[in-house]
The first five atom37 places (N, CA, C, CB, O) and aatype in JSON, in Angstrom:
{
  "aatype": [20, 20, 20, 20, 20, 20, 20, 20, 20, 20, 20, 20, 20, 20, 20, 20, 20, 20, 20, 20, 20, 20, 20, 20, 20, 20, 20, 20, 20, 20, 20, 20, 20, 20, 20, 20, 20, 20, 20, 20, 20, 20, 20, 20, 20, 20, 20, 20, 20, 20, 20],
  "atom_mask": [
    [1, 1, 1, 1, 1],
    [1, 1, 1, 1, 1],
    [1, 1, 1, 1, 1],
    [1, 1, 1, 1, 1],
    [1, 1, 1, 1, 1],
    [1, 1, 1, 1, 1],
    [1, 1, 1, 1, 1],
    [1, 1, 1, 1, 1],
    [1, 1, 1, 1, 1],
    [1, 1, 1, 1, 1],
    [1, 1, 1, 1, 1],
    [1, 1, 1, 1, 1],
    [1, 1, 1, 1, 1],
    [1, 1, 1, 1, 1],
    [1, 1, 1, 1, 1],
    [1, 1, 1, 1, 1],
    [1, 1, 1, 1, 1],
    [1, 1, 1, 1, 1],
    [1, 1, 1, 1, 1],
    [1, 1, 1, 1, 1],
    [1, 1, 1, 1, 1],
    [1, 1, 1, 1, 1],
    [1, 1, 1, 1, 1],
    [1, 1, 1, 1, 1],
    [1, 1, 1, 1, 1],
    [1, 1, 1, 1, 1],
    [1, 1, 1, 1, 1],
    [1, 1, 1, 1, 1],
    [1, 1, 1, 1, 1],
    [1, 1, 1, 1, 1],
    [1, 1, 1, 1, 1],
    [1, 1, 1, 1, 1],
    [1, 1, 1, 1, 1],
    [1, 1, 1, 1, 1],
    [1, 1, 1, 1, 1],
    [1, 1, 1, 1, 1],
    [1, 1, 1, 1, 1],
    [1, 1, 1, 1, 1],
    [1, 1, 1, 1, 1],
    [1, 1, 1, 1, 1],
    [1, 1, 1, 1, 1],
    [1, 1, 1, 1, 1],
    [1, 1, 1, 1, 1],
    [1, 1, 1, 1, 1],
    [1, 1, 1, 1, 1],
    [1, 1, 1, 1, 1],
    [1, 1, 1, 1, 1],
    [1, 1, 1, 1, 1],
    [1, 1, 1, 1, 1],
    [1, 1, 1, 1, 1],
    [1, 1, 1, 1, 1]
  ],
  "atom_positions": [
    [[0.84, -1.17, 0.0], [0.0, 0.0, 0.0], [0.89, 1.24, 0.0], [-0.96, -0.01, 1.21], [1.81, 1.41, 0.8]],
    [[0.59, 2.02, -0.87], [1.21, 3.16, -1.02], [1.35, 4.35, 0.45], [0.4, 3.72, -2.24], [0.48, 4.24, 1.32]],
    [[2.25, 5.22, 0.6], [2.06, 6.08, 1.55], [1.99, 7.13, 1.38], [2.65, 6.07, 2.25], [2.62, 7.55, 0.4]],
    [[1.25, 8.09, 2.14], [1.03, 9.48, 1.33], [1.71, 10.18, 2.54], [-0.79, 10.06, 0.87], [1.46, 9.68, 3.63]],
    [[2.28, 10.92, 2.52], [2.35, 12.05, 3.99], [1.39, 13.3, 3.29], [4.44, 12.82, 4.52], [1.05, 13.49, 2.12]],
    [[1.1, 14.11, 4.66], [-0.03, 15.07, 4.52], [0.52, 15.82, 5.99], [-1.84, 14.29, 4.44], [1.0, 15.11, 6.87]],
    [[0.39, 17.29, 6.15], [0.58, 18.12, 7.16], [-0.58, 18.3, 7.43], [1.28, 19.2, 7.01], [-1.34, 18.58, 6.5]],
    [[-1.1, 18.19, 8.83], [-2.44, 18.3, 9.73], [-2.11, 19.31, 10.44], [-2.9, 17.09, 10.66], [-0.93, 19.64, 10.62]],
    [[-3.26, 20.01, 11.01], [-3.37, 20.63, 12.08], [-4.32, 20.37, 13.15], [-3.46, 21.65, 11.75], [-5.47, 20.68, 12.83]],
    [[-4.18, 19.9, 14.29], [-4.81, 20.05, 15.54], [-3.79, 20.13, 16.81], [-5.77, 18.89, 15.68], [-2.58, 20.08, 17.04]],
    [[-5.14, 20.29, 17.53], [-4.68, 20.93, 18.89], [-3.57, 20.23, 19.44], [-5.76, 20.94, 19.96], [-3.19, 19.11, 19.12]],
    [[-2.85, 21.4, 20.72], [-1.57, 20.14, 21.44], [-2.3, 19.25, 22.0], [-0.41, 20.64, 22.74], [-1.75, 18.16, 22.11]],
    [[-3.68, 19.36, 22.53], [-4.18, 18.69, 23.81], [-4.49, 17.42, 23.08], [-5.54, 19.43, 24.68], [-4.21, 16.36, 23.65]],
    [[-5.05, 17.39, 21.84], [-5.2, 16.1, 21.14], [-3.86, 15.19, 20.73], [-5.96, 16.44, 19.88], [-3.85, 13.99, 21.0]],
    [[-2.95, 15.7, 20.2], [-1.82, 15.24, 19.93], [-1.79, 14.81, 21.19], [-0.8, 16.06, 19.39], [-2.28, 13.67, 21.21]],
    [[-1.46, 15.16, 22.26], [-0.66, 15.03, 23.45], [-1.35, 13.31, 23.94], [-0.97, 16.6, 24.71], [-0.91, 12.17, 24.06]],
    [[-2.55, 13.97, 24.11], [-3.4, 12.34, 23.8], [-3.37, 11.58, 23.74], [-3.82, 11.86, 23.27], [-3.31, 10.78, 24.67]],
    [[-3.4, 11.34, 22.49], [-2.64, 10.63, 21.2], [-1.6, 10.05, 21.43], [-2.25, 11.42, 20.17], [-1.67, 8.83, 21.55]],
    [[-0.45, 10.61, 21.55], [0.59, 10.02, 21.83], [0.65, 9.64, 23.52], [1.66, 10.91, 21.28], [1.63, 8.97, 23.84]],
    [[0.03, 9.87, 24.24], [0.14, 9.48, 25.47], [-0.73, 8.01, 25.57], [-0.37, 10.68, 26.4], [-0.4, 7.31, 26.53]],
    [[-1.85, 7.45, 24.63], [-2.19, 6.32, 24.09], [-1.45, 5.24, 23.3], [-2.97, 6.66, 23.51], [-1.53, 4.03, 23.55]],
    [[-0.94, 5.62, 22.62], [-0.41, 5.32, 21.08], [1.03, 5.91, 20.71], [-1.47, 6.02, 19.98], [1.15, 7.06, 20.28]],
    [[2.18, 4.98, 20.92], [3.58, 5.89, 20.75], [3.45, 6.3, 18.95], [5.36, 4.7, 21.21], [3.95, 7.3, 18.44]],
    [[2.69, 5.3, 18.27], [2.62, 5.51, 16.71], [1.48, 6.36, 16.18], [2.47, 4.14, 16.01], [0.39, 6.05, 15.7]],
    [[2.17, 7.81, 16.46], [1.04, 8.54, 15.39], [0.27, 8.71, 14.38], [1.15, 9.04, 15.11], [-0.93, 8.97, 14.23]],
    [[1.36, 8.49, 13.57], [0.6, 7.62, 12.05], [-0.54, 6.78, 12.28], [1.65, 6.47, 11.27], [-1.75, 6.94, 12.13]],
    [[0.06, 6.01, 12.61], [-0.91, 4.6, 12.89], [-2.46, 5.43, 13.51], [0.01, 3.26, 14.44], [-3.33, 5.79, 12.71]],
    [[-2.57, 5.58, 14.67], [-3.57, 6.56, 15.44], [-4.31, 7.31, 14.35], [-2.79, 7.68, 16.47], [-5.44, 6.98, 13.99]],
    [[-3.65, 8.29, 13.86], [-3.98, 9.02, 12.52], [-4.77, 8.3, 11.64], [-2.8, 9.38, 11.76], [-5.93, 8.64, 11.4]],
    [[-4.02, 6.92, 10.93], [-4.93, 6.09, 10.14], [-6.38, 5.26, 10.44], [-4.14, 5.23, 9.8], [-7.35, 5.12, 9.69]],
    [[-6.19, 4.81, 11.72], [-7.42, 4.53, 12.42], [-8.05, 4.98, 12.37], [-7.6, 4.42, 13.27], [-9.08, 4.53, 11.87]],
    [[-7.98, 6.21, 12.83], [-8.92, 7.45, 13.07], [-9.86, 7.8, 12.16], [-8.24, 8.59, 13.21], [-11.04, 8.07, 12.36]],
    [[-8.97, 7.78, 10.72], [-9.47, 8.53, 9.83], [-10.52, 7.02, 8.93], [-8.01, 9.49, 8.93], [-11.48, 7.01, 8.16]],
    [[-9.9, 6.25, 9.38], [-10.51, 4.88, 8.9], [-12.18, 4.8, 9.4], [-9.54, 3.5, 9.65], [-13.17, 4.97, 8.69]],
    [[-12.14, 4.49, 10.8], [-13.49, 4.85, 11.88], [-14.11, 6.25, 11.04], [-12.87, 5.34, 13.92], [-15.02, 5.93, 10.28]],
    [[-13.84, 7.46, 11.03], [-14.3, 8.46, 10.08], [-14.86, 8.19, 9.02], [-13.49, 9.13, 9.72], [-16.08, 8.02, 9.13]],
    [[-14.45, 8.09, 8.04], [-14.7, 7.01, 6.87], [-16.0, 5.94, 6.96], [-13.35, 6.07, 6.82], [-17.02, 5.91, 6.27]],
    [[-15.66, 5.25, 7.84], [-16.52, 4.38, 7.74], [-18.62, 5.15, 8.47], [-15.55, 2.98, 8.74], [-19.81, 4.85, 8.34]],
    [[-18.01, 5.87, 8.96], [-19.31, 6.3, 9.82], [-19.66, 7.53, 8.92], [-19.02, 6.75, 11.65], [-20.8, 7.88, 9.23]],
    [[-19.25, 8.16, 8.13], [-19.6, 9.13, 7.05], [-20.27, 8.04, 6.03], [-18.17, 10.04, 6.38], [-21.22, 8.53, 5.42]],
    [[-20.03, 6.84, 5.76], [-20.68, 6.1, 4.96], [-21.86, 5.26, 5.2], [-19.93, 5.5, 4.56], [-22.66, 4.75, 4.42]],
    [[-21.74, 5.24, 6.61], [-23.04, 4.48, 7.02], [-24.1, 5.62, 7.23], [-22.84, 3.52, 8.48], [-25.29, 5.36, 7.09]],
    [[-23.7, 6.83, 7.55], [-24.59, 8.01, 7.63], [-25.23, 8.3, 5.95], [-23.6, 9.43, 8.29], [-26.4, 8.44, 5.61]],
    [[-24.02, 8.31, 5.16], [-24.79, 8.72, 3.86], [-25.49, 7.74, 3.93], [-24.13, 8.91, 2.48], [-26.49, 8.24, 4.43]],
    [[-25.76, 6.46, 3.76], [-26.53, 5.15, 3.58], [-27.95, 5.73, 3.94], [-25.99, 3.78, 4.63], [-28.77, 6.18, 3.14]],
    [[-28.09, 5.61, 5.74], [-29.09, 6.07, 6.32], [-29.77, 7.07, 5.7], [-28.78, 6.38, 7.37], [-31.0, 7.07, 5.64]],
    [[-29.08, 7.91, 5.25], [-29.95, 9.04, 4.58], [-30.83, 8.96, 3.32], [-29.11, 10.02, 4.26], [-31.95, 9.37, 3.01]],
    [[-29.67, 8.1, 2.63], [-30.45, 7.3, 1.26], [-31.53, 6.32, 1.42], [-29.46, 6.45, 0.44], [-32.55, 6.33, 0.72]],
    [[-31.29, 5.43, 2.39], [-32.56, 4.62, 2.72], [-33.84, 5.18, 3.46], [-32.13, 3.55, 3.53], [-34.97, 4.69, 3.44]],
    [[-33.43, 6.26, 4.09], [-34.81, 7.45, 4.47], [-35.77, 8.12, 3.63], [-34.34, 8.67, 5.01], [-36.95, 8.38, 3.87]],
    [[-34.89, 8.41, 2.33], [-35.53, 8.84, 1.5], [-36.45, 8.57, 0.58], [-35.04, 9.12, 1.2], [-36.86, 9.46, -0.16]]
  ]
}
């Protein structure tokens, strides 16, 4: 799988977090955005099957 880097911005208090969970940021990062992903898609769904 390919890797992309990308510059983010959030807070220290989240970072701090983050790494106080998880020594692998990246990783954390990818999860994250994975869980995101996935719940933006089950929401569009819901919306389509409402309609």
């Amino acid at each position: 799988m390919a890797v992309v880097k990308k510059t983010v911005s959030i807070t220290e208090e989240i970072y701090k977090e983050s790494v106080g969970l998880s020594k692998n940021f990246s990783q954390t990062i990818n999860e994250a955005l994975k869980e995101y992903i996935k719940k933006r898609k089950r929401e569009k769904s819901y919306r389509l099957q409402a309609s």
